[in-house]
C-alpha positions, -999 to +999 in steps of 0.1 A: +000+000+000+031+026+008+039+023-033+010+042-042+018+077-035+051+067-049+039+056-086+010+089-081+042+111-080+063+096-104+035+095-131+027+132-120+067+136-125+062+121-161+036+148-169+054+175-155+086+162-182+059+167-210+042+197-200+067+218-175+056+250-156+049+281-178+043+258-205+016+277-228+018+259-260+025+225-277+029+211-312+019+174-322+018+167-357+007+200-373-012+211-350-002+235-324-026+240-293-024+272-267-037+288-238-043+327-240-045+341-204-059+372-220-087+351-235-096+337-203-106+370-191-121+382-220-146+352-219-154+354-178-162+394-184-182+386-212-199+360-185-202+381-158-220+412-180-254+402-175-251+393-138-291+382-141-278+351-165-247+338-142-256+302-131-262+301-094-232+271-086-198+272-108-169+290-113-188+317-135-208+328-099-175+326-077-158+349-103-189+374-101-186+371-061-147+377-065-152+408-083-186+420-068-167+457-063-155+455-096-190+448-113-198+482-121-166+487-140-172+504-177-156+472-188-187+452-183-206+480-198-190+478-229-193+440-229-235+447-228-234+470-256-226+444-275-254+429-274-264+392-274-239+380-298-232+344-303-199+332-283-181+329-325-187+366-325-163+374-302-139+349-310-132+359-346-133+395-330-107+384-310-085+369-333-086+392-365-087+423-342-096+455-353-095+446-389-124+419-384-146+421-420-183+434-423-196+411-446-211+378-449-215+359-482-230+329-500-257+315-522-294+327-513-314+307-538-306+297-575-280+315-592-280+343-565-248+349-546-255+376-525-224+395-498-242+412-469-229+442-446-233+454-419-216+439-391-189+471-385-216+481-356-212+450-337-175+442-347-165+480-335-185+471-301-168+439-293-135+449-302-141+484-280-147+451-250-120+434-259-092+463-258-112+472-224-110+437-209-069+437-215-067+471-196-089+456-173-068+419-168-039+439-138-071+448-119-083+411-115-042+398-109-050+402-068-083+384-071-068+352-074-096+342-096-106+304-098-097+282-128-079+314-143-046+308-134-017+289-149-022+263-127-051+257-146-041+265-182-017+242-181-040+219-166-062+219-198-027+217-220-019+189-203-056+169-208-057+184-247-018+168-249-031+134-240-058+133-261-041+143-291-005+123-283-023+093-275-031+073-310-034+084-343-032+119-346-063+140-352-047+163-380-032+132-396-064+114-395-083+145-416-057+146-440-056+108-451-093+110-457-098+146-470-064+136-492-056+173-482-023+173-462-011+207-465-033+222-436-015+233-402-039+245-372-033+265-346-056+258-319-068+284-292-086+270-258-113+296-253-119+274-221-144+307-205-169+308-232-190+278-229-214+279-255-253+284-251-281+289-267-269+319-295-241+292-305-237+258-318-219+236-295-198+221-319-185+252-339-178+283-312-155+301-331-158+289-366-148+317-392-156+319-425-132+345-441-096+355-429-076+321-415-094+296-413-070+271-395-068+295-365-097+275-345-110+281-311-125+251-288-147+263-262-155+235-236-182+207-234-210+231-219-224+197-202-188+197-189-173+228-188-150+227-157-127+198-173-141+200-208-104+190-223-097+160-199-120+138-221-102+127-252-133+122-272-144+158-270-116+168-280-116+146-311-153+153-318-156+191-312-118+197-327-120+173-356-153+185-366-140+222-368-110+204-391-137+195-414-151+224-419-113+236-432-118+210-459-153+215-465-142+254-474-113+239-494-138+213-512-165+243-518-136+269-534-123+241-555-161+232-571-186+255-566-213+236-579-215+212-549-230+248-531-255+248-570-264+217-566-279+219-525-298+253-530-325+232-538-323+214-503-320+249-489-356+257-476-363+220-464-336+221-440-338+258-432-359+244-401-339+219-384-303+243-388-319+269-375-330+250-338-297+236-337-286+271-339-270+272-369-278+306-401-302+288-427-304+318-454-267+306-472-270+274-490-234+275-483-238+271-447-269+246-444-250+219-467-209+226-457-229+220-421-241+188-428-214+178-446-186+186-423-211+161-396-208+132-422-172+137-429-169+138-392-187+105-384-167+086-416-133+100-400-147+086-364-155+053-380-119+047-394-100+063-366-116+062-336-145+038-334-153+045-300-163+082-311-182+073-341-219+062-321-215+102-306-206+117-336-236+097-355-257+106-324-253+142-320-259+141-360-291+130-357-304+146-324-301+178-342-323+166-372-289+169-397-309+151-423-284+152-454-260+131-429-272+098-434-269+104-471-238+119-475-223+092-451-237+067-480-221+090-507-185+088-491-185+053-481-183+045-521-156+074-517-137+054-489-139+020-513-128+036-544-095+059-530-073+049-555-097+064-583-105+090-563-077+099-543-090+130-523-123+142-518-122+175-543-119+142-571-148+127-557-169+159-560-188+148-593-203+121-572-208+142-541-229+167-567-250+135-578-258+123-542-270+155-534-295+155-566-300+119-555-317+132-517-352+122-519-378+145-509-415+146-488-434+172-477-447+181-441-472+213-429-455+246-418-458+277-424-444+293-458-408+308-457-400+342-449-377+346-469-361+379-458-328+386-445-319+412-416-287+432-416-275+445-384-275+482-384-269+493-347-286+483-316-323+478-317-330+483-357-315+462-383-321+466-420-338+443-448-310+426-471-325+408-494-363+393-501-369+362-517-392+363-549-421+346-532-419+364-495-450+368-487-439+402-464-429+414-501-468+414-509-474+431-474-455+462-482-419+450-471-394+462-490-351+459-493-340+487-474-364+491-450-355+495-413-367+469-390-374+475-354-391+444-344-401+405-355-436+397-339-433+420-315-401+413-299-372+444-303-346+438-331-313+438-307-286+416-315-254+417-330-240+402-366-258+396-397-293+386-384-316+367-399-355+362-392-341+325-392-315+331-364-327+358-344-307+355-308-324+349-273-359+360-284-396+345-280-399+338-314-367+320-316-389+286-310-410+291-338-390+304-368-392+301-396-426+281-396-448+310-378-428+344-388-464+369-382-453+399-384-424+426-385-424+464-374-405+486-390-394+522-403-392+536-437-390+579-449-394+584-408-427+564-410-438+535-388-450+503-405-464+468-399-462+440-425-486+411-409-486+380-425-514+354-420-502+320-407-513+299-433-506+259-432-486+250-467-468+219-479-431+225-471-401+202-483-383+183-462-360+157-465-364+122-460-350+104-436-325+076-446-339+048-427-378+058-435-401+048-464-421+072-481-450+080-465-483+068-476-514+091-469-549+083-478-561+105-499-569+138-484-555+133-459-534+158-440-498+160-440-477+158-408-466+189-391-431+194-403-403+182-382-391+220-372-424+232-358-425+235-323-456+261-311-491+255-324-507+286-340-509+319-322-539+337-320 
């Protein structure tokens, strides 16, 4: 019995060899993984703004205790004027600084690409935090804050070092089945911005311009505390964002994989949106559900034990397509030597997608407008689609909004009636959109729109048989829909 503490400090010896004191960063394969102490305090301000939402037990309320003098500091201020951004907000913020873009683009419907702008508002506010929160950082260095020392950094270096050291590489895994070696990541923990509902768990701080292989992972938000210890998050969460590098790759290389989805644009719209994901790009729906499958087909060759998670979470959130594309890149994965990476296996990718069989459920019909942020509490109409029924109502491209069925437009980012952030009608969209106030010439306006049941597509599950209806009968209440009609 007197050997235990003996082996407990020589394997605790052993991990101090790997990871000494002040360590801050480690490379394994080509990937190289850090902790930013500056981060760490940017993401428990950004916690601790609205006091009202801390969580009564966790570190998040003994920081807000710790700093209860400090609370009225303009620092937090800043951090509310903000807004309710998704957690990916700040992160790209954070890591393209001041020089973070305004604009958002990708394919709307059919042979329409469209670039919206808009975001310089928002960006301006959370860098105006962020260059706040550094200044703020000596105030907090007496506090002895919980979990935000280097203690604890290294801490979560040391679980992510396991995890990734242990087997197979993750970066090695992506490339020999993407056939796209070249990529190097450099991997921030953002471990004090669990994400929430404004934020997908699986992609915090996934960009879409600038460089993409600078990733953030923000901790299991089951898990937060010791997110990192467990080596299949860190595969799942961190492999999936590696997919999403070669799903951009794949998408700039052939185009017409984004051509050929548009169609299944509008029958997934539902399901992306309440897993908290923008359904107005085609670009975003389908490189979505694509980086899942690529995920689980990675997971299935790799690391087995991941793959009933990965498969799992895919379907929880109603990622239709998956199932489909996992069928598509299985006769990918038995035919490598004539197609040797997946940008050569496109042509097929583009007929599986064709190939998606279709049904149709009750909702109500698309909006089919997008929002542009234009300052707190308005935002501006971007686009209409053709068949919008607000376009019939009055609504018209350039109009300023000021509120979706009655709840105030106050958000940050491009917004979308499809991903509005924290609101009442977040449950509903886009099957029972009603109404939207806005200005136009100094005027107030209304456009109301009848909730009227229509057919809506939606795709079929893999596993299920067409539906058969007797005739006249009605169809089922699409999948998305989760409020019966308001009065």
């Amino acid at each position: 019995m007197k050997r235990f503490p003996i082996v407990l400090a020589l394997a605790a010896a052993a991990c101090s060899s790997q990871l000494p004191p002040g360590t801050n960063a480690f490379t394994a394969g080509r990937t190289t993984v850090r902790v930013d102490s500056t981060l760490d305090l940017v993401g428990a301000v950004f916690q601790l703004a609205d006091t009202a939402a801390v969580p009564p037990v966790g570190p998040a309320h003994r920081w807000m205790t710790a700093m209860a003098t400090e609370l009225g500091d303009s620092t937090f201020a800043l951090a509310r004027d903000i807004g309710p951004a998704p957690v990916g907000a700040i992160l790209e913020t954070y890591g393209a600084g001041a020089a973070a873009g305004d604009s958002s683009c990708g394919l709307v419907a059919a042979d329409t690409r469209r670039c919206f702008a808009g975001n310089a508002a928002t960006r301006t506010a959370a860098w105006r935090f962020i260059v706040a929160a550094r200044a703020f950082a000596p105030r907090t260095a007496s506090l002895a804050l919980e979990g935000l020392n280097g203690d604890a950094r290294r801490r979560d270096l040391s679980d992510a070092y396991a995890a990734l050291t242990d087997k197979l590489s993750l970066d090695s895994a992506v490339a020999a089945y993407s056939g796209y070696p070249e990529a190097m990541y450099d991997v921030t923990l953002a471990r004090t911005f669990p994400t929430g509902q404004t934020t997908p768990t699986m992609d915090p701080g996934g960009s879409r311009a600038g460089d993409t292989t600078h990733l953030y992972l923000a901790p299991d938000p089951v898990f937060p505390v010791r997110a990192y210890r467990s080596p299949s998050y860190l595969w799942l969460a961190l492999g999936h964002q590696m997919t999403h590098v070669v799903v951009r790759r794949l998408f700039a290389e052939h185009p017409e994989l984004v051509e050929h989805s548009v169609r299944l644009r509008e029958a997934v719209e539902g399901s992306m949106v309440h897993a908290g994901y923008e359904a107005l790009f085609a670009d975003e729906a389908v490189g979505e559900q694509l980086a899942r499958a690529i995920t689980v087909r990675i997971m299935s060759r790799a690391s087995p034990s991941n793959l009933w998670a990965a498969r799992t979470e895919a379907l929880n959130t109603n990622m239709a397509l998956v199932p489909w594309l996992e069928a598509a890149l299985e006769r990918y994965e038995a035919a490598r030597s004539t197609y040797p990476t997946l940008s050569a296996f496109a042509g097929e990718l583009a007929k599986a997608l064709d190939a998606i069989p279709m049904d149709t459920c009750r909702a109500a019909p698309s909006p089919g407008v997008a929002l542009v942020a234009a300052g707190r509490s308005r935002a501006v109409v971007g686009w209409m689609a053709p068949d919008s029924p607000f376009r019939a109502k009055g609504l018209t491209v350039g109009d300023t909004v000021v509120s979706v069925d009655d709840d105030s437009i106050s958000a940050g980012g491009l917004l979308l009636p499809t991903r509005q952030l924290f609101f009442d009608f977040s449950d509903h969209l886009p099957a029972e959109l009603a109404s939207i106030d806005y200005r136009r010439g100094g005027r107030a306006h209304s456009a109301q729109v009848p909730i009227e049941w229509v057919p809506r597509p939606t795709v079929r599950v893999a596993s299920q048989a067409p539906t058969r209806r007797a005739p006249g009968a009605e169809l089922e209440i699409c999948p998305w829909v989760r409020r019966a009609l308001r009065p």
